[in-house]
N, C-alpha and C positions, 0 to 999 in steps of 0.2 A: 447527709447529702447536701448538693448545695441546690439551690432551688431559687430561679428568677420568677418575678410575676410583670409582664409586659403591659404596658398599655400606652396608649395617644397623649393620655390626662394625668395629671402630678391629682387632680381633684376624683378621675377615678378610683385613685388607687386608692388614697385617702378615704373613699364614704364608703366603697364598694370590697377593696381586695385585705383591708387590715386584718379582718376577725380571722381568717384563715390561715393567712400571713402569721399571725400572732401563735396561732396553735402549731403551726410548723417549726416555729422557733424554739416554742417551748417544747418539745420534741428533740430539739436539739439540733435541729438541721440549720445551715445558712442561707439565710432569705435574704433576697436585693428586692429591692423595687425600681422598676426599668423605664422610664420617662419622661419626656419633655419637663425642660425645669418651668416652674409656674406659681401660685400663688401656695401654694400648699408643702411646697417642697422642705420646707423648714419641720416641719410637721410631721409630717413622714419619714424627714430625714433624725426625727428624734430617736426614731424606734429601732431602722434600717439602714443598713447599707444602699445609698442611693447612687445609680449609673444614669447618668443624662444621655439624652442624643435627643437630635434634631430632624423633626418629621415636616412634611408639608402636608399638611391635616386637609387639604380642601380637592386634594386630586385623586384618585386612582386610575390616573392613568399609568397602564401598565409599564412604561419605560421611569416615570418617579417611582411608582412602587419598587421595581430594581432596584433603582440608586437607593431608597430608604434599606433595603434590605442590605444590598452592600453595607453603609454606613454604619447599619445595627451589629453587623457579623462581626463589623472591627471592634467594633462597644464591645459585644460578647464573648472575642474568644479567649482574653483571661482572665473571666471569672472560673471558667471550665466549671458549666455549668451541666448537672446532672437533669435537670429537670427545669421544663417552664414554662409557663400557664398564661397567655393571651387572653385579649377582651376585645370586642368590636371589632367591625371586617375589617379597619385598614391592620391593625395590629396581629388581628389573624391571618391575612394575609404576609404581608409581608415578614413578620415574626418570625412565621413558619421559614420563608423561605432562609432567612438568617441564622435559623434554628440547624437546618438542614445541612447548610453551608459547611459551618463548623462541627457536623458531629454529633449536636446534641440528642440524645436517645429517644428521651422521654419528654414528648411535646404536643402540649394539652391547649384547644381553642374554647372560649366558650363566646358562645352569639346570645347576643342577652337581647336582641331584636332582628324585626331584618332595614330596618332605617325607612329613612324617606323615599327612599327610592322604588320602595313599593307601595306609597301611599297615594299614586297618579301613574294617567295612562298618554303622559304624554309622548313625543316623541325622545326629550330628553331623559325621562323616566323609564323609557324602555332600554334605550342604550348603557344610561347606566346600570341597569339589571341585568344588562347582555355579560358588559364587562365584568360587574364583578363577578358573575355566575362561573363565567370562566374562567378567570383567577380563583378562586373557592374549587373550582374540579380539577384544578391542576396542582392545588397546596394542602389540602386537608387530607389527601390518600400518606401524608407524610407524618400526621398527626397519630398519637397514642389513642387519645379519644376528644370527641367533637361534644360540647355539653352545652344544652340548651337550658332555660330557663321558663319554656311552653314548650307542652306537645303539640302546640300549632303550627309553633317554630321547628322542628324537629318536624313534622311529618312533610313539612314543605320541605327543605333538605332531601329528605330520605326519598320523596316525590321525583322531584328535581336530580337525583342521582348525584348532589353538590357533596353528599360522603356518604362513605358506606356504614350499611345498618348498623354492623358489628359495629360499629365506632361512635356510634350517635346514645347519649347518654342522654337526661332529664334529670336535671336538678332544678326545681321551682322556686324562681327567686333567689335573690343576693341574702334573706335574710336581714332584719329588722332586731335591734338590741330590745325587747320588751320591757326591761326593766328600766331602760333609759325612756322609751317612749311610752310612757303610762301616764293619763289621766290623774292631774295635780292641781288643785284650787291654789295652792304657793305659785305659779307659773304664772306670769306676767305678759301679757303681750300691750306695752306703750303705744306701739303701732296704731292699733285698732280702737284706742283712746273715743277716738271721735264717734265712734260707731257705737258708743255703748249705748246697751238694753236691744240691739238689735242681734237677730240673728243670724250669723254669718256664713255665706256662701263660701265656701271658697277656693280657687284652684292653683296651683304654686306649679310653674314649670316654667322651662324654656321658650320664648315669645316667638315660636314658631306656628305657619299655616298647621302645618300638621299633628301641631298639639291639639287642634280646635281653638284656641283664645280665639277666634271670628266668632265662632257660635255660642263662646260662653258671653261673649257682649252682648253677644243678642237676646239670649237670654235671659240678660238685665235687663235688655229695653223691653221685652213682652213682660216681665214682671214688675215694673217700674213704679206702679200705680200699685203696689203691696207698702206700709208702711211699718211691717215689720221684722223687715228683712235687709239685709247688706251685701252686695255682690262685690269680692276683694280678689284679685289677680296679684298673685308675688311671681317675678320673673322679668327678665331683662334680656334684650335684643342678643339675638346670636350673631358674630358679623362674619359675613359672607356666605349666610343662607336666607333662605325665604322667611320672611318672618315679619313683627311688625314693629314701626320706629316708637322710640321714647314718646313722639310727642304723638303717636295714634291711643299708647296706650295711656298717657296721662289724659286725653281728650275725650273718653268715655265718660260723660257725665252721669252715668247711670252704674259704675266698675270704681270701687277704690281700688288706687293703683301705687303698686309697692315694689321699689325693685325687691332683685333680690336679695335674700334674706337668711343669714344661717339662725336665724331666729324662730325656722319652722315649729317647733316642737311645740311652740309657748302658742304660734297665730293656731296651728290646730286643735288646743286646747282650749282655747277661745271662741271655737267656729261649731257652728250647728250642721254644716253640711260639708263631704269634700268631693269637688265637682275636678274630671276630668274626662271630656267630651275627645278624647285622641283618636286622629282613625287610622291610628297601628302602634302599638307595645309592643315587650316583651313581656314581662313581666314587671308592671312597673309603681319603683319604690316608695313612690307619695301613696298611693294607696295603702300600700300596706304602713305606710307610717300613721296614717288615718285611720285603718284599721287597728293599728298598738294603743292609739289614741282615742279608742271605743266611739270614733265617727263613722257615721252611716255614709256612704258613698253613692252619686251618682255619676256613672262612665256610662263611655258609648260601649255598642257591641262592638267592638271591632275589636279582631286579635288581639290578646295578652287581655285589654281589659278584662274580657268578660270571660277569662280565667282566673283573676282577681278578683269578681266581683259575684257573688254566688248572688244571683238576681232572687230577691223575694226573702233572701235571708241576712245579709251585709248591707247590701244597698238594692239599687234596682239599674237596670240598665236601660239609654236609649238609643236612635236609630243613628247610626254616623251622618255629620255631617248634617243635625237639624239641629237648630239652635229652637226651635218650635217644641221637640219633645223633651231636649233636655228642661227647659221652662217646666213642661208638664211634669217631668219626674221629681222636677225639687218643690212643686207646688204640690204633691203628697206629701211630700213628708213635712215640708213647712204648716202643712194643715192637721198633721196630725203624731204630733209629739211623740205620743207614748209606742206608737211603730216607728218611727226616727231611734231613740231612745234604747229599744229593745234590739233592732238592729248594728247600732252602735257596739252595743254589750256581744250580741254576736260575734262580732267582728274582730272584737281584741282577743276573745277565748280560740277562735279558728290563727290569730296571730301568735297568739301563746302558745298550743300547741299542732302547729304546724310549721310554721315563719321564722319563731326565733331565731337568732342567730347562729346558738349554739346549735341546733336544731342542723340547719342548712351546713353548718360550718363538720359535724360528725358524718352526714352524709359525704362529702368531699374529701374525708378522710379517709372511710369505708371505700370509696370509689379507688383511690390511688391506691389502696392496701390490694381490692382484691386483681390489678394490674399488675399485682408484685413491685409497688412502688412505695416509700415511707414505711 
């Protein structure tokens, strides 16, 4: 078969779409990777047949999404492509529709969140949930199957009537390489030099409101007055979203601050805590790499986390949107080790056998087989 995997991001496809990609090839089918050229595209393009095209990442408005889809249909129609598997709304949107255009049969979405757009009740929060609500009822009835990555996610869909039941799959998580992310005294993190003999907070994302980075600062400053501990942010300004500038996050004098980093593996093996205060996931992948990396986790409750986060056994969960409780949930376990410690160990064993990749990557195979697909 020949078989596309879509997305917005050269870096998606990269951290997120390879291990599956990799088992489809070795199967013997022909795989593309479908994306914006970017920093990764070398890299990707080691493995893969790579097809560029050119998105406008910051709109869905329904008259660009067209033109993207157009644009994609001319990308797409000679690969004569059997099968192909999207990521995140603009790509499931418009995908679809260029998927349709040309014929292709078998055309699989998966929503790995539902965005910012549901993380506020303002008026421009709402309209953009009008819009995409409606593009999503008008493109996914076109789709083989719709695959989530929470049942939170998924039962909001299925609430919402944005696709039908039949179609709505759970598959939990991108999956995490275990054997790559495992707890190693040889792992080095230079980074964190300064800090040593302290214990490391630490939360690694996109310097977005809606990550929380507001409440994980604050968090430092309620705990500031502890001198046994270290609050570290790795992550770097998104441009053209809300979020916060270089020089807010370098000016937290209570927050070491790091851009970002492909060096995560070594700082969470480094780190005593891995904090993400977000108020909306899907299922989201620093965790579970914190988790591979036998770290206790403290996340807010808010969708996808606290499906991540089995409260009282992995880590513990606080209220979204209070830099107040997160403070209180890392001040447990910074006071008391041997539950940090043991929750750690939890962590990585529910990641080994749950998470793995290979793991995630045999149920996606199983899915497509029993569709009469691969």
């Amino acid at each position: 078969m020949r078989i596309g995997f879509l997305s917005h991001s050269d870096m998606s496809i990269y951290y997120f779409r390879l291990p599956i990609m990799r088992a489809l090839k070795d199967a013997g089918h022909k795989v593309y990777a479908i994306m914006p050229k970017g920093a990764y595209e070398k890299r990707v393009g080691a493995e893969f047949e790579c097809v560029f095209y050119d998105i406008d990442g910051a709109s869905i408005n329904p008259l660009r999404v067209g033109k993207n889809a157009l644009n994609l249909a001319k990308a797409l129609a000679p690969l004569h492509l059997d099968m192909i598997q999207s990521a995140a709304h603009k790509s499931n949107v418009f995908g679809t529709m260029a998927a349709s255009m040309i014929g292709i049969k078998n055309i699989f979405c998966l929503v790995e969140g539902l965005g910012s757009a549901y993380t506020g009740d303002s008026w421009k929060h709402k309209i953009l949930r009008f819009v995409l609500e409606n593009l999503y009822k008008n493109t996914l009835n076109k789709a083989k199957a719709c695959i989530f990555v929470s049942e939170a996610d998924a039962k909001f869909f299925s609430e919402k009537k944005l696709c039908d039941k039949d179609k709505i799959k759970v598959i939990k998580s991108v999956g995490i390489n275990c054997s790559l992310f495992a707890p190693s005294p040889e792992l080095a993190a230079p980074e964190l030099e300064p800090l040593k003999g302290k214990k490391i907070v630490l939360m690694a994302a996109r310097a977005l409101v809606d990550k929380g980075v507001g409440e994980f600062y604050e968090a430092a400053d309620i705990l500031s007055a502890r001198k046994d501990c270290a609050f570290v942010f790795v992550g770097s300004p998104v441009k053209g979203k809300a979020g916060f500038s270089t020089e807010f996050l370098g000016s937290g004098a209570n927050v070491f601050y790091l851009p970002w980093s492909d060096n995560i593996k070594a700082l969470l093996n480094a780190s005593y805590i891995y904090a993400l205060p977000s108020y909306a996931e899907g299922f989201p992948r620093t965790i579970l790499e914190a988790m591979a990396m036998a770290k206790p986790c403290v996340a807010s409750k808010a969708r996808g986390c606290n499906e991540a986060v089995s409260d009282g056994q992995t880590g513990l969960l606080c209220e979204v949107r209070s830099g107040a409780d997160l403070a209180a949930k890392i001040s447990v376990l910074l006071d008391d080790e041997n539950l940090a410690f043991n929750m750690g160990q939890k962590a990585r064993q529910i990641a080994q056998s749950k998470y793995d990749e290979s793991i995630v990557v045999k149920e996606y195979l199983e899915l497509y087989k029993s569709l009469g697909i691969c």
